[in-house]
N, C-alpha and C positions, 0 to 999 in steps of 0.2 A: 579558360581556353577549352575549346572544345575540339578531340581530337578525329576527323574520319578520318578515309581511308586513304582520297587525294589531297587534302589541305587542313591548316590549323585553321578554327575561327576564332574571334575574341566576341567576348559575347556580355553584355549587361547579367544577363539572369537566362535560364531556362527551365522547361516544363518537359520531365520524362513522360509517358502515357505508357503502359503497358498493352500488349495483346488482347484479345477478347479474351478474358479468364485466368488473365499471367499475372504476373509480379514484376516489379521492380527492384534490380537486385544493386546492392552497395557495395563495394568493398573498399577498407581503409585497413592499412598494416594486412593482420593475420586474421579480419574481421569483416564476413560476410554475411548481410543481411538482409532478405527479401521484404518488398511492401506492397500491400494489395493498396490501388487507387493509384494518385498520381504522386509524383517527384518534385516536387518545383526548387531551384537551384538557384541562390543569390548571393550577392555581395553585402553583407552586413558590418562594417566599418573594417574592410581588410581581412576579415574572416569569411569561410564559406558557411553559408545558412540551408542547412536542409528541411523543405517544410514538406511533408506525407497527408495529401488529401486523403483520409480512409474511409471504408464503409463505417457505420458506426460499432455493425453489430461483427464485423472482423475486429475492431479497436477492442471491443469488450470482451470476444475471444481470448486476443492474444494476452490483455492488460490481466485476465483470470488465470492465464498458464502462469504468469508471472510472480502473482500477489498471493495467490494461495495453493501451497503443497501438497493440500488432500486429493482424495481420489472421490468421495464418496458424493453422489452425484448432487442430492440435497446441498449440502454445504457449497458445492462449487456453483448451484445455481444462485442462491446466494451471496458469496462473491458477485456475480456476474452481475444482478442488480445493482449493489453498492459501487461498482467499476461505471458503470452506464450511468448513476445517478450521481456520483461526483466526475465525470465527465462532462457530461451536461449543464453542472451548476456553474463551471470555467467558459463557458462560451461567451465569447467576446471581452475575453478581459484583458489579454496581451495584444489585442487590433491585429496584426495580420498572421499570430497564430492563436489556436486557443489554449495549447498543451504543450509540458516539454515532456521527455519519455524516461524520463528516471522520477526518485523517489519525492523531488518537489512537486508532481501531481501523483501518477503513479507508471511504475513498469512496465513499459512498452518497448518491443524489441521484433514487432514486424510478427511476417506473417512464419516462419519457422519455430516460430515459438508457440504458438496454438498447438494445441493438441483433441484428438477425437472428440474427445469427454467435455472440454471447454465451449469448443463448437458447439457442440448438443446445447448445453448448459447456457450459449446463448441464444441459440433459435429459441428453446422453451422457453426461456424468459425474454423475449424481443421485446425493445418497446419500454420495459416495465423502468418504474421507477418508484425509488420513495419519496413521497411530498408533506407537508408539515404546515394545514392550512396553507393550502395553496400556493407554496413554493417547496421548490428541491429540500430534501431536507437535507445533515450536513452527517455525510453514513462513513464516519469513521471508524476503523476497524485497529487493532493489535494483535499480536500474535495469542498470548496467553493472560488472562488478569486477575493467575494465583488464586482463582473462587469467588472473587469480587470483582463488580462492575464498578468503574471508576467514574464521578459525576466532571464533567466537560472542566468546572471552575476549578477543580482540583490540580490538575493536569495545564491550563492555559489559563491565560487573563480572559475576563469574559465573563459577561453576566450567566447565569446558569439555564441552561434550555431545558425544556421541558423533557422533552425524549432521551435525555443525557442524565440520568439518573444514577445516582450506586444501590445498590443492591448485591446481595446473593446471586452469584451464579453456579447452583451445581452439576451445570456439565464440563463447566471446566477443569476438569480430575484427572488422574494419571497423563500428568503429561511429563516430558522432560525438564519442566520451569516450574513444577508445581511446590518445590520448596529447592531452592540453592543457598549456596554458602561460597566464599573465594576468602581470602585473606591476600593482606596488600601490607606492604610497610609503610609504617605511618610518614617517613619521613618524605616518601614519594609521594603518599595522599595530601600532605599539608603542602609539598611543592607543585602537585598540580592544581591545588583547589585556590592557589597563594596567584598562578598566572592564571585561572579564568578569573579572580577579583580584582589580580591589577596590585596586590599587596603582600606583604610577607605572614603568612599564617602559621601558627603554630597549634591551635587546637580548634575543635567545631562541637558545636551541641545541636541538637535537634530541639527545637522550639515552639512548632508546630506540626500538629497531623491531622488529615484528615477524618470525618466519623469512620471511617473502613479501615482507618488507620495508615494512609500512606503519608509519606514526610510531606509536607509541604512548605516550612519553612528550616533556613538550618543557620547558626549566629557563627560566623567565624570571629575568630580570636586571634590577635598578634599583633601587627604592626600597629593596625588600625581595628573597629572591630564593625563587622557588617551582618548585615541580613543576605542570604541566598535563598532563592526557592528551591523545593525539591529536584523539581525538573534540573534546575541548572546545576545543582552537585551530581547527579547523575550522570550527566552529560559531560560535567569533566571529570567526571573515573571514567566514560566512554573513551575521551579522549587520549587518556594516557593508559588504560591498560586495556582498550577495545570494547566490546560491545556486550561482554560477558559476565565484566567485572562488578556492574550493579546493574541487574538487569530490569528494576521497575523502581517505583518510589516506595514498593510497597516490601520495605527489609528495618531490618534492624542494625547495632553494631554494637561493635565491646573491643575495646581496647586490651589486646593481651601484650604485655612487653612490649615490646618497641613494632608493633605491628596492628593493624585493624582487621577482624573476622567481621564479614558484614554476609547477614544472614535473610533469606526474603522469598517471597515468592512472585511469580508472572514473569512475564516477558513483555514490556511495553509499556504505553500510556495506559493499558486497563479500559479508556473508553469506547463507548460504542463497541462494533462486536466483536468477541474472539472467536481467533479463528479456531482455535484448538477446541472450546465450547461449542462453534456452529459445526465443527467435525462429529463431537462428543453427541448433539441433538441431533444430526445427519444419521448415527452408529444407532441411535434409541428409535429411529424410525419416522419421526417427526420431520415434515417437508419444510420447504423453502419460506414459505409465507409463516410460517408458526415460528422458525427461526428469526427472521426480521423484526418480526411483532414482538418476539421477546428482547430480542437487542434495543429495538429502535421505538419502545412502547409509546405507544398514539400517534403515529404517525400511518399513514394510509400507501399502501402498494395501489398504484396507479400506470395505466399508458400514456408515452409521451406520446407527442406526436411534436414537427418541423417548427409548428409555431408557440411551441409551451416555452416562452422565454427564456434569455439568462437571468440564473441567480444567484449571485455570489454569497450575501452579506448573508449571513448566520442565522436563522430561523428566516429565515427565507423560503415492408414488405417483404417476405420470406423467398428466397431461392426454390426450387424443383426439390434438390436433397434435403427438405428440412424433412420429409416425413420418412425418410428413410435413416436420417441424423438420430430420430428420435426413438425407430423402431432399434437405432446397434445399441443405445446408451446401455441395455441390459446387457450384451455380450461382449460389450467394448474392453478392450486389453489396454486402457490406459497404461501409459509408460510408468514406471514406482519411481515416486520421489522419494531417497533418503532425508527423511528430516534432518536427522542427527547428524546427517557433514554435512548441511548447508546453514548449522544452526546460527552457528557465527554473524551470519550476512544478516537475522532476526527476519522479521517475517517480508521483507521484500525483497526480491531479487533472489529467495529458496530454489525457484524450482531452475537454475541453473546446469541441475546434475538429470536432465531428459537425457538418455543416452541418444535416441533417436529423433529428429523430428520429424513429426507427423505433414504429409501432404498437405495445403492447406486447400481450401476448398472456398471459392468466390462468393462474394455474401451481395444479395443485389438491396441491403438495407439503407436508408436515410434517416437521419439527417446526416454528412460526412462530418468525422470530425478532421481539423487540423495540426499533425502532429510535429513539432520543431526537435531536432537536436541543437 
């Protein structure tokens, strides 16, 4: 139903438009959120479906305030490419949207969420993308990955990609994740690791690791006895003591008494880039493009343009203010993001703690992308 001023309408579906230069704004409960482009409003089996026609290059603004913490201008231009070029590679694969705005593609929360520095960070990089013989390439990122680059097959099923390499990486140093420890009782470990397998567990060994060294396989023991991959015992210590409790595949463990000390470093899957390395390479001086090239090695920084297809499967025009966007990035008072209270949420969804948000400012960029809640 749609409410004016003299009558109620009932309506199939509708299309908000904003202003010449405005937003479109939501609110739901305590929760208001502006969108640059258009509203479109339906019925999807009983439920309301929200779809945000956006600019591309405001999508990759805001999706950069979101995904990465830093301030330093490198790094966040950076960001801004991997934002635009797995953007991009989703085009046309849900049919009448192409994105949804949480961590299943990435963090999109409109136009309040852009900030100065991001905006800049997208005009300078407009366009750009990474391509991988002539398709999108697959520009995964994690927060931290403890000094080492994690190879793609480590981490998921999947043949190994070329640009998906492990190796050394030493800019990822002094960070908050660069070596943790938690302790857990075992008897909670064996009952959560007992309901992700479906059986009653009473002890675990590590089986398999990768050459970097991360767990990659783990044999539980008890009722029955099985194989887990690394990934998946991680993800149930996530589940039952949060996001903290083993924060990469890349740790150890030791049985004290009736308890497990599990000992590791990084924060994340480890592949493709860190972000706390592309911060570390931003701090040494080194630009955007030498950042990429070291995360994303052989792959080529390229312009899209409307008709550089979709590409999912795995190896696979600027505004009036951009030149003025480009002349504040030196003087610009970016808002401080605390890493350290938003460390919990790991690297998407950080930058939650912007005290302010910044004005947004109309991006007149193409291709649009479309965004679903």
């Amino acid at each position: 139903y749609v409410y004016l001023p003299r009558r109620v309408v009932s309506v199939l579906g509708l299309r908000a438009e904003p202003g010449l230069g405005g937003t479109v704004a939501i609110s739901a409960g305590r929760t208001t959120r502006r969108y640059e482009g258009s509203l479109a409003i339906d019925d999807d089996r009983g439920r309301l479906r929200l779809v945000n026609t956006v600019p591309l290059e405001a999508y990759v603004a805001s999706v950069t305030a979101g995904e990465y913490p830093f301030q330093e201008i490198e790094g966040v231009k950076a960001q801004a490419v991997l934002a635009r070029t797995n953007a991009l590679r989703s085009r046309g694969e849900r049919g009448e949207y192409d994105l949804v705005d949480h961590t299943a593609d990435q963090v999109y929360h409109g136009a309040d969420r852009t900030t100065e520095i991001t905006r800049a960070a997208a005009v300078a990089t407009a366009g750009q993308v990474l391509v991988y013989n002539g398709r999108f390439a697959e520009t995964v990122y994690s927060s931290s990955n403890g000094g080492y680059i994690s190879a793609n097959e480590t981490a998921w099923r999947g043949a190994p990609v070329p640009y998906l390499r492990a190796r050394p990486d030493p800019y990822a140093r002094n960070t908050p994740h660069e070596r943790w420890q938690t302790t857990k009782p075992a008897g909670e470990v064996h009952r959560a690791l007992g309901r992700a397998a479906g059986f009653t567990v009473r002890s675990f060994e590590f089986t398999r690791r990768s050459a970097e060294g991360r767990v990659t396989e783990v044999r539980l023991s008890g009722s029955r006895n099985a194989p887990m991959s690394g990934s998946a015992f991680r993800a149930a210590m996530s589940r039952a003591f949060g996001i903290m409790a083993v924060r990469s595949t890349y740790f150890e463990v030791e049985r004290r008494g009736g308890s497990y000390v599990f000992s590791g470093q990084g924060f994340g899957h480890g592949v493709g880039m860190s972000q706390y390395g592309a911060r570390g390479q931003a701090q040494a001086g080194r630009h955007y493009e030498d950042i990429l090239a070291f995360y994303f090695e052989g792959t080529r920084l390229t312009e899209t343009r409307p008709s550089f297809g979709p590409e999912r499967p795995l190896l696979t025009g600027v505004d009036a203010d951009a030149d003025a966007l480009r002349a504040a990035v030196e003087s610009a008072e970016a808002p401080a993001v605390d890493t350290e209270a938003h460390a919990n949420e790991g690297p998407r969804g950080w930058a939650d703690g912007f005290d302010e948000p910044t004005a947004s400012l109309p991006f007149e960029g193409r291709p649009d992308r479309r965004i679903a809640w």
